[in-house]
Backbone bond lengths (Angstrom), bond angles and torsions (degrees), N, CA, C in turn:
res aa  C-N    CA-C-N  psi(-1)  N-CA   C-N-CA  omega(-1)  CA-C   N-CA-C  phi
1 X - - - 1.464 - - 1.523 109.12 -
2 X 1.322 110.64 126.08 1.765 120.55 172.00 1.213 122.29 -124.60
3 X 1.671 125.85 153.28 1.432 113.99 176.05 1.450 124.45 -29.18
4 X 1.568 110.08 -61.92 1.501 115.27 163.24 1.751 121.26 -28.53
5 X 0.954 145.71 -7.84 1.306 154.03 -134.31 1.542 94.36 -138.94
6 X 1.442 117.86 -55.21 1.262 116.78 -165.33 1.793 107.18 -102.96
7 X 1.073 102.15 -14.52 1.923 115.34 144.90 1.657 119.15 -42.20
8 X 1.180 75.98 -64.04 1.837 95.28 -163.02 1.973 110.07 -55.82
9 X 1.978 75.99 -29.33 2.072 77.74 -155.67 2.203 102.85 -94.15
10 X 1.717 92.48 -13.31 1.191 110.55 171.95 1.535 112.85 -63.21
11 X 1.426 110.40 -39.41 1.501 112.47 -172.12 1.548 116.17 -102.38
12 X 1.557 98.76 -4.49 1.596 90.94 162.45 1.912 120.23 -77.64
13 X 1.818 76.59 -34.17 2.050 94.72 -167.83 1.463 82.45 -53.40
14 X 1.299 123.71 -56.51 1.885 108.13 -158.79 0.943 100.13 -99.81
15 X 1.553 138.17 64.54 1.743 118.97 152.49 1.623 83.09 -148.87
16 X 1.774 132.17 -29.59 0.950 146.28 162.32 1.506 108.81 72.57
17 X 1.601 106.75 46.03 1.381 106.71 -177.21 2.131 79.22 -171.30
18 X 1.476 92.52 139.53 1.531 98.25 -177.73 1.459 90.52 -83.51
19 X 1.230 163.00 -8.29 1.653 137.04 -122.81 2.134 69.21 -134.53
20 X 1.558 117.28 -26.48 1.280 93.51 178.96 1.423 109.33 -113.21
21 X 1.223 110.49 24.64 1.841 105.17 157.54 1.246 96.48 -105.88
22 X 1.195 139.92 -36.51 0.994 138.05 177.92 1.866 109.24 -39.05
23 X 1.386 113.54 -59.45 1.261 150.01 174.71 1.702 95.29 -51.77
24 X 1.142 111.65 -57.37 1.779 96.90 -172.95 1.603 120.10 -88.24
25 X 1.277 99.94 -14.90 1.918 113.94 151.58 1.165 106.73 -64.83
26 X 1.205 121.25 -29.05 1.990 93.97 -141.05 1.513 139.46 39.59
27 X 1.185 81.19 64.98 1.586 98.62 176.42 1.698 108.93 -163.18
28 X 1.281 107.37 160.90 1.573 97.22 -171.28 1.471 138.52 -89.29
29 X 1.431 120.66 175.48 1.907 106.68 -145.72 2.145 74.62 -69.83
30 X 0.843 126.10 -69.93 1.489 120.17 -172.64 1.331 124.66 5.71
31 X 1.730 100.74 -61.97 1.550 119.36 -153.51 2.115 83.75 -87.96
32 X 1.053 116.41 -14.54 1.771 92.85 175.40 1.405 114.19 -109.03
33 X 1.577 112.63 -18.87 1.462 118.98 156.27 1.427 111.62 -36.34
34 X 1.858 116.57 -77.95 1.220 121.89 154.96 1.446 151.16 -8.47
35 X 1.628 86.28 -47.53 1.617 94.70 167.07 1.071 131.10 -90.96
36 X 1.977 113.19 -29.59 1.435 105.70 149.71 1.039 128.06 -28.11
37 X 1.881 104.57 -51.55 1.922 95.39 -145.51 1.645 92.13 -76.88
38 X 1.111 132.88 -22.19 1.325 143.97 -177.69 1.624 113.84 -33.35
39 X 2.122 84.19 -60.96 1.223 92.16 -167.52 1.572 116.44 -85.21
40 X 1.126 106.81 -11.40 1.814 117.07 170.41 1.559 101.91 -80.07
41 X 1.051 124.80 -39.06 1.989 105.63 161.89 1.487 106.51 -64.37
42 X 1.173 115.79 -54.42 1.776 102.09 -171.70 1.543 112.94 -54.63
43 X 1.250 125.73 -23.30 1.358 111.83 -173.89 1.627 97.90 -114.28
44 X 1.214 119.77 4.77 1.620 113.68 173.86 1.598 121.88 62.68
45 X 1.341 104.36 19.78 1.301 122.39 167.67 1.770 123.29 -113.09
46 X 1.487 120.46 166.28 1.466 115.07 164.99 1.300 98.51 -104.85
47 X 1.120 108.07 121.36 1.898 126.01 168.59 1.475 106.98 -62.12
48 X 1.502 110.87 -56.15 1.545 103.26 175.86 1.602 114.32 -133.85
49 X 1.464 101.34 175.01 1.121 100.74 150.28 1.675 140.64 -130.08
50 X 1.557 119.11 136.34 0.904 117.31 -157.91 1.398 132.99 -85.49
51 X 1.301 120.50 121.75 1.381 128.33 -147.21 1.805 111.59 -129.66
52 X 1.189 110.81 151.87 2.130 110.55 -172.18 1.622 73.19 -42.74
53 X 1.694 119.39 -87.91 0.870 121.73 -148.42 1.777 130.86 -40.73
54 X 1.062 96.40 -23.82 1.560 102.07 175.13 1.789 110.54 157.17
55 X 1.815 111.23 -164.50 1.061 95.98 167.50 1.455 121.35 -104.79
56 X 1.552 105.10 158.32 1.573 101.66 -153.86 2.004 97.71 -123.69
57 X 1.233 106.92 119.50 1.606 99.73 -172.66 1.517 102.89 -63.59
58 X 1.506 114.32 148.30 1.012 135.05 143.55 2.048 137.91 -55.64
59 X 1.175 126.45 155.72 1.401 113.00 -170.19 1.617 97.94 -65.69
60 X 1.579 112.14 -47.09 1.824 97.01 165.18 1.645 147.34 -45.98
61 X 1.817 92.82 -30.41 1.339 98.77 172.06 0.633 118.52 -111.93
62 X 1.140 132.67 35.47 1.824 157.66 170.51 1.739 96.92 -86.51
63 X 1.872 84.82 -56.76 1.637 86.84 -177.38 2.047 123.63 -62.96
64 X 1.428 83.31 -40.97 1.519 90.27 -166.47 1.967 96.65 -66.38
65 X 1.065 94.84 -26.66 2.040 90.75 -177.24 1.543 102.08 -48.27
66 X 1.469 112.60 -57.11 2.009 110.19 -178.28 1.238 110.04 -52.07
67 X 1.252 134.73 -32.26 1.691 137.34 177.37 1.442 94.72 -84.63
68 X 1.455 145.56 -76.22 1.134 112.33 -146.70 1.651 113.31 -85.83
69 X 1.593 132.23 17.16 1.449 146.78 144.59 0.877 123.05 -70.13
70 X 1.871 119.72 -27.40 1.720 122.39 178.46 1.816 98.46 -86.09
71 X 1.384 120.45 -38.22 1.535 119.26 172.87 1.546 112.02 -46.72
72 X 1.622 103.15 -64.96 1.751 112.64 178.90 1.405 109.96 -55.34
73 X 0.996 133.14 -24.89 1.720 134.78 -160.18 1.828 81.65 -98.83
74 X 0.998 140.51 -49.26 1.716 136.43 -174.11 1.348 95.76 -62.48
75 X 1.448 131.19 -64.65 1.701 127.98 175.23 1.056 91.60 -41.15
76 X 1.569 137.78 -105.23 1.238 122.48 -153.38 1.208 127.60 -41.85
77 X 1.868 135.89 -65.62 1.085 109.46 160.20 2.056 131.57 -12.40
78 X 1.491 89.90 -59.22 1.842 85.44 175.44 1.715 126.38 -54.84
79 X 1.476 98.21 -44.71 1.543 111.30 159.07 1.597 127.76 -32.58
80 X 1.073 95.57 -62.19 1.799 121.01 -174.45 1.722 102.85 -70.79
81 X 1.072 121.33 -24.34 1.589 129.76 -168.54 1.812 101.93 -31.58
82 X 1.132 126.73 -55.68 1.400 125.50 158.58 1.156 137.15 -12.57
83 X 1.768 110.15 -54.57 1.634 127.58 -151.38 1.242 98.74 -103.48
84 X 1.085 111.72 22.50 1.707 108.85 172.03 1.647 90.55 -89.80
85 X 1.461 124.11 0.89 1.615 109.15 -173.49 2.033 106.82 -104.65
86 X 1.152 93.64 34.87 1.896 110.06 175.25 0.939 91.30 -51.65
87 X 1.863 110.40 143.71 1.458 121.98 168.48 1.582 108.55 -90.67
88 X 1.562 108.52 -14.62 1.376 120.75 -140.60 1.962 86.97 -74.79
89 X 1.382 115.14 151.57 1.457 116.00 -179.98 1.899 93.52 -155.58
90 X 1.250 92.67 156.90 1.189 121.50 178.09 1.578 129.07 133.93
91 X 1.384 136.71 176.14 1.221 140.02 -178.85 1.379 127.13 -113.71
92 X 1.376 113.17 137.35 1.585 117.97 -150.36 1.452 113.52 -125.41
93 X 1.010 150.65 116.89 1.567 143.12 -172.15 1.712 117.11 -106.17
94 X 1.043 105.71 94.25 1.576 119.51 -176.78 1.416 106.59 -102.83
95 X 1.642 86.54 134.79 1.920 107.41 -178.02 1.571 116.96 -106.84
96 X 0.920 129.85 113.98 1.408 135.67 -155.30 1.906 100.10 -139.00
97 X 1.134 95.82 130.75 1.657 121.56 165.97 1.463 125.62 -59.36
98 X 1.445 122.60 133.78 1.473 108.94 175.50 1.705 112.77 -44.24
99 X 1.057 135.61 -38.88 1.577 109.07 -161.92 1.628 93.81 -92.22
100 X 1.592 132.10 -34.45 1.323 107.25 -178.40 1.632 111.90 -53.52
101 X 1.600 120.82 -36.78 1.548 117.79 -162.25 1.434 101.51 -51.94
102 X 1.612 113.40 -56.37 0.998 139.30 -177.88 1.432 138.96 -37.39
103 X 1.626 99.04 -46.47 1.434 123.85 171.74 1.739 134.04 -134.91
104 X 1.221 98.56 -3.47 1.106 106.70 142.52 1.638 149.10 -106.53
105 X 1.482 110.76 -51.38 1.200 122.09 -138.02 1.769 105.82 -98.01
106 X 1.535 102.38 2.80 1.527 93.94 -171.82 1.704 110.13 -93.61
107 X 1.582 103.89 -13.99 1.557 90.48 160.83 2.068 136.54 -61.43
108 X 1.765 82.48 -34.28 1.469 96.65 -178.65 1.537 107.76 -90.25
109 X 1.543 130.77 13.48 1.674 103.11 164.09 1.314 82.73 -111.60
110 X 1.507 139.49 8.74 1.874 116.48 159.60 1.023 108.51 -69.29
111 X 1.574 123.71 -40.41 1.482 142.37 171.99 1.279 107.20 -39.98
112 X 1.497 125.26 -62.88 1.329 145.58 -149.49 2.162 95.20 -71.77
113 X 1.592 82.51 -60.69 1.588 74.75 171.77 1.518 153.26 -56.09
114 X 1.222 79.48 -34.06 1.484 89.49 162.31 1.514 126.84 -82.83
115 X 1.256 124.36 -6.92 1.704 149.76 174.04 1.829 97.62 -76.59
116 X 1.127 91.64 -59.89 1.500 107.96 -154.44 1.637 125.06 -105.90
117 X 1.541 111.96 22.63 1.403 117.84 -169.98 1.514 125.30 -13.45
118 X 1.283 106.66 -39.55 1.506 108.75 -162.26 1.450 115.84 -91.09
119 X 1.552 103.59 -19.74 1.533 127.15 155.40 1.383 105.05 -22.78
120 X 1.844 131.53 107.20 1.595 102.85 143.92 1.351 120.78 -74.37
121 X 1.043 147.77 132.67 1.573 123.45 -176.08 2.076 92.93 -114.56
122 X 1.417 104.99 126.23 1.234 99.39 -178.44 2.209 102.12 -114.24
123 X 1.349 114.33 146.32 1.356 102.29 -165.54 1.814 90.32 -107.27
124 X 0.977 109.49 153.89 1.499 118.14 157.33 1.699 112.71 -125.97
125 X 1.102 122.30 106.22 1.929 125.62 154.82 1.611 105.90 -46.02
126 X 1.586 103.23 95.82 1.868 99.97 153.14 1.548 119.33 -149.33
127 X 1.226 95.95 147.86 1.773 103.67 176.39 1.691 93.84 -49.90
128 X 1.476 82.95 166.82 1.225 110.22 -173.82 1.389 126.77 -69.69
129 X 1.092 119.59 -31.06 1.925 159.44 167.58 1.717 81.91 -51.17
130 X 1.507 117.49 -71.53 1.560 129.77 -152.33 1.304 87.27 -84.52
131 X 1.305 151.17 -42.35 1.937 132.62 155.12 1.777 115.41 -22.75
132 X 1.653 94.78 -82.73 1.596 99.03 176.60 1.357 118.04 -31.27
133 X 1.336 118.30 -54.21 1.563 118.50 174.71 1.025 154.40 -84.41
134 X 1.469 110.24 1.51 1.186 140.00 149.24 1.778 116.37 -73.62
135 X 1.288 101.05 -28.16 1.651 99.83 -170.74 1.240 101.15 -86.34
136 X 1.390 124.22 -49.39 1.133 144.15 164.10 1.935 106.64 -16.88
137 X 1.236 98.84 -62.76 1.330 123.13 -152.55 1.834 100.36 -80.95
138 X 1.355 125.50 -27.86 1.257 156.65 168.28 1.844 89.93 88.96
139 X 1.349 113.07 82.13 1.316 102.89 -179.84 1.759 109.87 -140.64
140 X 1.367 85.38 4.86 1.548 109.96 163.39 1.326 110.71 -138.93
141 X 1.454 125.17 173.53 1.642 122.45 -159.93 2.073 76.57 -114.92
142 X 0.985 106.17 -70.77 2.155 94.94 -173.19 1.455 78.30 -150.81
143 X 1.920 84.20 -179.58 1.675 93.71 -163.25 1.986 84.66 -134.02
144 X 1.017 90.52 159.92 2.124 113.32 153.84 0.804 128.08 -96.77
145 X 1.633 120.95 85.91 1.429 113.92 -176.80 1.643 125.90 -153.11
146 X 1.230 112.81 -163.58 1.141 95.11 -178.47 1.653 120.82 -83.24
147 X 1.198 113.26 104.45 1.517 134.10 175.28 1.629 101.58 -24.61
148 X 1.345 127.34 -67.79 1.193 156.13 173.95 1.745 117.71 -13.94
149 X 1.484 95.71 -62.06 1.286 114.26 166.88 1.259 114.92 -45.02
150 X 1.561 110.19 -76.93 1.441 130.79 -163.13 1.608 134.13 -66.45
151 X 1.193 103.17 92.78 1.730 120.76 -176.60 1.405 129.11 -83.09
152 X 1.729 109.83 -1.85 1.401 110.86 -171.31 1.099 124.31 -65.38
153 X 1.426 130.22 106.70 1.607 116.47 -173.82 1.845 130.84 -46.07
154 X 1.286 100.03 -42.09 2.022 114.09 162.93 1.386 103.43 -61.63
155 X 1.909 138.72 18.61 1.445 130.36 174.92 1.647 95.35 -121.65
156 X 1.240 116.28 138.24 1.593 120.42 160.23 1.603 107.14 -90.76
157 X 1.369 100.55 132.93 1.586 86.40 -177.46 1.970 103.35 -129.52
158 X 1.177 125.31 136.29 1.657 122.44 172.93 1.279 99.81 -122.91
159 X 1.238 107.92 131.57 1.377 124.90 168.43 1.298 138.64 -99.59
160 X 1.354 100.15 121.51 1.461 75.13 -147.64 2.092 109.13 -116.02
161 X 1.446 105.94 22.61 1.451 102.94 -176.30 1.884 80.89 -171.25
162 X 1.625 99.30 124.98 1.536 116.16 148.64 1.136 123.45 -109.15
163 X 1.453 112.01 123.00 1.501 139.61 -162.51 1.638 109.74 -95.44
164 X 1.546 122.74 72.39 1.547 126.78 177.26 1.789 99.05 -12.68
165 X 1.309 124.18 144.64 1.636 126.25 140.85 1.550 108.94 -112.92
166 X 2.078 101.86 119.84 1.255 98.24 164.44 1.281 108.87 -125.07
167 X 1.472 121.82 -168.06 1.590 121.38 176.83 1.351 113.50 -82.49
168 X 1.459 120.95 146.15 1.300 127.87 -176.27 1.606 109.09 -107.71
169 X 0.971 155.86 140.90 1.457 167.78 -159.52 1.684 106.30 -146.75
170 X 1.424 95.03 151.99 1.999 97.36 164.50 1.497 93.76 -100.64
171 X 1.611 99.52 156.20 1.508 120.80 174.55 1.393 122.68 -18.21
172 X 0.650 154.24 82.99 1.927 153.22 175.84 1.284 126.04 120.13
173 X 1.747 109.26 5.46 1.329 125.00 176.16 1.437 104.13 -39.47
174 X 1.585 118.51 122.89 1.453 115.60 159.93 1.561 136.18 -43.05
175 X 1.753 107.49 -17.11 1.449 118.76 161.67 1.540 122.78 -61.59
176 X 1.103 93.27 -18.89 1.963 116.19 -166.50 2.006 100.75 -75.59
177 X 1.434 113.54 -25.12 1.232 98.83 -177.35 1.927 96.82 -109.26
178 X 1.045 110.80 3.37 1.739 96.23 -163.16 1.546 104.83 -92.94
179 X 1.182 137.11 -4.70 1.669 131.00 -173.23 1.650 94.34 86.80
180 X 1.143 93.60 174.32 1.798 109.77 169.55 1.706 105.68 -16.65
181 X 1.791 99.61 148.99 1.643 81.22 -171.48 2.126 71.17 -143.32
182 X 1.511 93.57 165.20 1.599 116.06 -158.31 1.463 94.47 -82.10
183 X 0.981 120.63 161.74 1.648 141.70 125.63 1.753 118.52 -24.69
184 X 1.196 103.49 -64.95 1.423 125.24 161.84 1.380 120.78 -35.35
185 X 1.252 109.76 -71.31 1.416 136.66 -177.17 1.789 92.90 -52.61
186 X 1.321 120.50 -91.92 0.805 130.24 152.14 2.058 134.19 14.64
187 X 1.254 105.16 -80.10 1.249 128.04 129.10 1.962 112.77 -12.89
188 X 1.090 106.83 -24.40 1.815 87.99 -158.13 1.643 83.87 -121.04
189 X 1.481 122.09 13.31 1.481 108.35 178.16 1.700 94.44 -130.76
190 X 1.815 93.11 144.55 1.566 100.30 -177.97 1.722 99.46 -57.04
191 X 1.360 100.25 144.41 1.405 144.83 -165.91 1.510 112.19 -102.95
192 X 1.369 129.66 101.79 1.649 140.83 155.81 1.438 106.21 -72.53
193 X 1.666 133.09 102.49 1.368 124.37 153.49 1.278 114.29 -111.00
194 X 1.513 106.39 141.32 1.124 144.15 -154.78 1.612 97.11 -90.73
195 X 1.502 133.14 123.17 1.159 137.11 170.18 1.629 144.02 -71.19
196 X 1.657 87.87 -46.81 0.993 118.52 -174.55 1.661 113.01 -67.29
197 X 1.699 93.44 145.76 1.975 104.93 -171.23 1.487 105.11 46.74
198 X 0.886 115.78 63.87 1.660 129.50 164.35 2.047 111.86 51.44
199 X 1.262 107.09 29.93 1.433 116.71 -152.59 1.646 108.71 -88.95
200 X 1.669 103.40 -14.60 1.625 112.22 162.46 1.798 112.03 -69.62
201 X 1.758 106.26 -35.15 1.451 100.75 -160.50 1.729 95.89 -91.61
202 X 1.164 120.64 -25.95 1.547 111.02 155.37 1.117 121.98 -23.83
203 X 1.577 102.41 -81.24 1.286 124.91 -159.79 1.472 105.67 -57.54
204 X 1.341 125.54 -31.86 1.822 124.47 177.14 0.944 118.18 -79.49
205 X 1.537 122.18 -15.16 1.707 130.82 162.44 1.358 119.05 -40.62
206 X 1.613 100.02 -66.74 1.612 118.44 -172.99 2.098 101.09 -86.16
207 X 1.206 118.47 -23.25 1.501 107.34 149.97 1.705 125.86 -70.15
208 X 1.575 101.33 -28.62 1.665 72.56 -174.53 2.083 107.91 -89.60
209 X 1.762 95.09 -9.61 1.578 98.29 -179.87 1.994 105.46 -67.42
210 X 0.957 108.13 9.08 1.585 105.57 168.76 1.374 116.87 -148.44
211 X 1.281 101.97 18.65 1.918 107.48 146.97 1.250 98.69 74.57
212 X 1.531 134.36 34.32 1.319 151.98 -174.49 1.508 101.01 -126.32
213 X 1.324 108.74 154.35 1.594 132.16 169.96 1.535 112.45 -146.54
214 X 1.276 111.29 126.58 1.363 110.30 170.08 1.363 130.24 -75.10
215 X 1.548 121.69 141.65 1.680 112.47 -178.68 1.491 118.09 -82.15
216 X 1.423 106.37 80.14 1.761 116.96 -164.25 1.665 107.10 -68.60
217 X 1.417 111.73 123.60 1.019 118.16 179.88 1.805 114.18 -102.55
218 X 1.094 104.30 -12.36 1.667 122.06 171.22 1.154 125.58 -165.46
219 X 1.294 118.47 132.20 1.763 111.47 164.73 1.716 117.19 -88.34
220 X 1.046 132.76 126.09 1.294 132.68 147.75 1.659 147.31 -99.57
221 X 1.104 125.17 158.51 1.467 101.22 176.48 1.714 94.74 -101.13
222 X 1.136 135.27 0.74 1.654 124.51 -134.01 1.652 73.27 -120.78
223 X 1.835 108.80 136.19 1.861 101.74 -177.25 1.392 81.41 -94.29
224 X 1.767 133.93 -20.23 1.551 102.58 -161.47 1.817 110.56 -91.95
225 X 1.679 95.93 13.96 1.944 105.36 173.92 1.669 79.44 -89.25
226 X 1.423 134.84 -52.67 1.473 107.59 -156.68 1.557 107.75 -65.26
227 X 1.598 107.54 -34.54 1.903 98.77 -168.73 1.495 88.07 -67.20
228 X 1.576 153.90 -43.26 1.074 123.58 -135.72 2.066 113.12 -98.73
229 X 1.787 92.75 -4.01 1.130 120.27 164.32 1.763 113.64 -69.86
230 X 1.250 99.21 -57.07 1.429 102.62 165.90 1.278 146.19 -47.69
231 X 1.255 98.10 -40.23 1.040 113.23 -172.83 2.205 129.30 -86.42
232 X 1.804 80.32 -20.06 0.767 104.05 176.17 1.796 120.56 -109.77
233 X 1.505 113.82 45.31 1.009 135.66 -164.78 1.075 128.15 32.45
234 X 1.286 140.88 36.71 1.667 169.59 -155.70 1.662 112.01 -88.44
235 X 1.536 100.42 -45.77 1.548 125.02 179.90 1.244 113.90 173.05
236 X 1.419 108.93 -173.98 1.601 108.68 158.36 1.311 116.92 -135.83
237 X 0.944 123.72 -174.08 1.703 136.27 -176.92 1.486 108.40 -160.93
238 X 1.731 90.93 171.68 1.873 116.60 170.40 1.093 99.93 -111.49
239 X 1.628 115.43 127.60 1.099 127.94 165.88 1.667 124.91 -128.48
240 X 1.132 139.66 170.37 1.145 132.03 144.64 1.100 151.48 -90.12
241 X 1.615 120.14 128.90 1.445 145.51 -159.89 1.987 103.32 -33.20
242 X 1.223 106.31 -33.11 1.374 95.80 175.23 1.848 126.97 -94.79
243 X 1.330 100.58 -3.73 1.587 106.41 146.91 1.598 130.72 -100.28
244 X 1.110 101.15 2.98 1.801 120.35 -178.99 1.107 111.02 -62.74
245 X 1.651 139.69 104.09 1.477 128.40 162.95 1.861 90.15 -113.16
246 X 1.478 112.28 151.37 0.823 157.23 152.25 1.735 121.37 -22.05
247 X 1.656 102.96 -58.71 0.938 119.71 -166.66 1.613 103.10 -135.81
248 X 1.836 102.54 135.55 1.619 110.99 -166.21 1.942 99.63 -85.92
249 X 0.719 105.43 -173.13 1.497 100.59 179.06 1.365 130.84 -107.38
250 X 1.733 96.86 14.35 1.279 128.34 155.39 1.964 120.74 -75.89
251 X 1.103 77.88 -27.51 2.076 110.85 -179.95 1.360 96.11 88.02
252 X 1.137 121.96 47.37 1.991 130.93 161.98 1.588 104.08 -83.27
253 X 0.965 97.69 132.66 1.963 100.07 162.62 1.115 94.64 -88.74
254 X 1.288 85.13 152.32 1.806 128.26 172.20 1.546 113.75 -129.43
255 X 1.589 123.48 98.79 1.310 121.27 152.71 1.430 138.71 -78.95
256 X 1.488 121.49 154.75 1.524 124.60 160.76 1.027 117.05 -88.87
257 X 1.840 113.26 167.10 1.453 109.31 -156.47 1.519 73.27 -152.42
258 X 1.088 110.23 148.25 2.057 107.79 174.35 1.910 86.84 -106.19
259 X 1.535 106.66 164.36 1.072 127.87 -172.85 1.584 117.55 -129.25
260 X 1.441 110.16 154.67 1.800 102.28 -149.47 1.636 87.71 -92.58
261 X 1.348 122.97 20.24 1.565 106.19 151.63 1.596 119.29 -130.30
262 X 1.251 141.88 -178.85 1.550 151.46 -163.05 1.259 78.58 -84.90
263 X 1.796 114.02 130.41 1.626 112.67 128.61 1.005 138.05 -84.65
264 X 1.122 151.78 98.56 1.192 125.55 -167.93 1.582 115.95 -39.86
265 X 1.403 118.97 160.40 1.507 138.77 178.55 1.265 114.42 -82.77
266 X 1.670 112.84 143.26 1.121 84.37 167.85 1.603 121.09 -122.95
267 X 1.228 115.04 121.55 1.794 136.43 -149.61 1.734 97.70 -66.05
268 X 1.200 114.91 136.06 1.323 136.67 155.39 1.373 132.53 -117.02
269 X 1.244 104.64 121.88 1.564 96.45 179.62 1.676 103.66 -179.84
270 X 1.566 119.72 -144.55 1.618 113.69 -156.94 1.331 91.11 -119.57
271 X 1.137 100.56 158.12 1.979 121.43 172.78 1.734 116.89 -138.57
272 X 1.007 129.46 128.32 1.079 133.42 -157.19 1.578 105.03 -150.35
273 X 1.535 117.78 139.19 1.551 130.89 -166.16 2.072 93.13 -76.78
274 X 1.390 95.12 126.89 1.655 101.95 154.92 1.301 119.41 -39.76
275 X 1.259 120.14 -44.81 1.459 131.65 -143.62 1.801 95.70 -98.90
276 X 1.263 108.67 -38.55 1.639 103.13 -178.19 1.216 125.50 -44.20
277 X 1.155 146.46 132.95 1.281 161.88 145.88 2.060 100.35 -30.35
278 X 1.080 124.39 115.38 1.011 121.31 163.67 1.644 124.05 -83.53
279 X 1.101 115.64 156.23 1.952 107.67 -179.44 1.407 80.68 -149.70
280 X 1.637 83.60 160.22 1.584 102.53 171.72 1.544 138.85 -40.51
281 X 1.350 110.27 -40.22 1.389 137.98 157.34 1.709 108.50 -22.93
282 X 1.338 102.55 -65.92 1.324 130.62 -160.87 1.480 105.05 -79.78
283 X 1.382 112.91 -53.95 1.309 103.36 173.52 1.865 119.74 -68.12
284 X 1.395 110.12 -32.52 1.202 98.51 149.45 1.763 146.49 -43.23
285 X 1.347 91.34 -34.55 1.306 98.82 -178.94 1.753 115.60 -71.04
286 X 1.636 97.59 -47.51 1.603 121.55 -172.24 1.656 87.82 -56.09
287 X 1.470 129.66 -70.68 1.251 127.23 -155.87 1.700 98.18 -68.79
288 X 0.862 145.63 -1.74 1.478 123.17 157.92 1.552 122.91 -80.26
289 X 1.313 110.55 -35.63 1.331 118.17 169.48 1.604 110.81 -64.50
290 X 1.289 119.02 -41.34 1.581 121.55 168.29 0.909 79.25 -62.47
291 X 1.383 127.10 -134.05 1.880 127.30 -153.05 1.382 126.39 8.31
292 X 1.704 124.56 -44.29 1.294 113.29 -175.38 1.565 111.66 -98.15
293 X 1.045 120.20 -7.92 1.583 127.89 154.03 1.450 138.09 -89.51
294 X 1.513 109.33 -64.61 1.205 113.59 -161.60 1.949 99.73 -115.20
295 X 1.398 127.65 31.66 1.387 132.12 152.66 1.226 109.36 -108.56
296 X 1.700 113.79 150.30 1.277 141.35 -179.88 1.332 99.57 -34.29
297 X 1.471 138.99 138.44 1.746 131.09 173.83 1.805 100.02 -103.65
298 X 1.500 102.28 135.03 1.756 104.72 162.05 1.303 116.70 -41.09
299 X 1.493 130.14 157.69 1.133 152.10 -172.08 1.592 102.18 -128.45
300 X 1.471 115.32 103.24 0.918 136.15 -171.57 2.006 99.37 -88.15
């Protein structure tokens, strides 16, 4: 096993199609095909599974993705050891959503800080409604959020990570042995929806686009009431792969189950006002998040 290896399988897990890691390496679908299968013999596991739609992680390579992102994130950190000597200074006001604060974004302002010393970086928690209008208004510099949501034409938005949504089950759920499971099917078991960041009116989008309704047995805003609901045979739900843990905080497992139609994803990344005046600050900020997502990665 080599950096290259955990490159290759890093940028399939998040683009979930080899022809576009391939595409954000630059290098060809072959040489990361290859290294998958490489790295699924060396560890004696299937990393994914392969589907029309693309590739789809497995509950193992679900696991191995947090290990081989905490390895790559230690290289880089070591890499970067330098750029903690930025001249660049000033103060920045970023608007971020309960689930990005939550689940994304607190690895990358440790990152950020240490890049960017002189950076103030100040955070604000707001719905998405209170993003648009704040940016709008220039009373924030950009926000972290969910890309997905946000349609305003006066917003620039880059996205910069799609987050699969599949179904979650407790341990021995009868969905757990059948393959892909329906809408339908689905449909006939009490229902946990999730409130929070507009994640009820999602979810009825892609239910009512297939003439389905779920049998909702609660709404919540709190994701660790849905895992601990879940898990503890309460109901189930669709969620996304980047709020998905494993284990409720009861210590119940919680499995995924893929489903015989597309969920949509749900997109993370930055939004920023047309009209704002950009400064260095800012473009600093934007180009690190480009760089650790959406630029070509070294080949170790």
């Amino acid at each position: 096993m080599n950096f290259k290896h955990l490159k290759y399988f890093v940028a399939t897990a998040e683009t979930g199609q080899v022809s576009r890691a391939a595409q954000l390496l630059s290098i060809s679908q072959s040489s990361v095909t290859s290294s998958v299968r490489d790295l699924e013999a060396e560890l004696g596991v299937t990393l994914f599974t392969r589907r029309a739609q693309g590739m789809e992680l497995t509950t193992a390579g679900r696991e191995f993705l947090h290990a081989a992102r905490d390895i790559l994130e230690k290289l880089d950190a070591a890499q970067q050891i330098n750029r903690g000597n930025s001249d660049i200074t000033g103060t920045i006001t970023i608007a971020a959503t309960y689930t990005v604060i939550g689940y994304f974004l607190p690895y990358h302002l440790g990152r950020l800080a240490q890049l960017y010393p002189g950076i103030d970086i100040r955070i604000v928690e707001l719905n998405r409604q209170s993003i648009e209008e704040q940016l709008l208004a220039t009373q924030i510099d950009m926000a972290v959020a969910l890309t997905s949501n946000i349609h305003r034409p006066e917003l620039e938005t880059v996205t910069l990570l799609k987050s699969p949504r599949r179904l979650w089950v407790p341990a021995g759920h009868a969905f757990c042995k059948g393959g892909e499971v329906s809408l339908a099917r689905i449909a006939q078991e009490p229902y946990v929806m999730l409130t929070v960041d507009e994640a009820a009116h999602s979810s009825m989008k892609y239910w009512n686009s297939h003439n389905a309704r779920p049998n909702i047995k609660l709404r919540t805003s709190s994701v660790e009431a849905v895992r601990s609901l879940v898990a503890n045979g309460q109901g189930i739900t669709i969620l996304s792969d980047m709020v998905y843990r494993p284990w409720s905080l009861e210590g119940r497992r919680i499995e995924t189950v893929p489903t015989d139609v597309e969920i949509p994803s749900m997109d993370v990344g930055l939004a920023f006002s047309r009209a704002k005046r950009t400064t260095p600050t800012i473009e600093a900020i934007k180009a690190y998040f480009v760089r650790a997502f959406l630029s070509p990665k070294p080949q170790f």
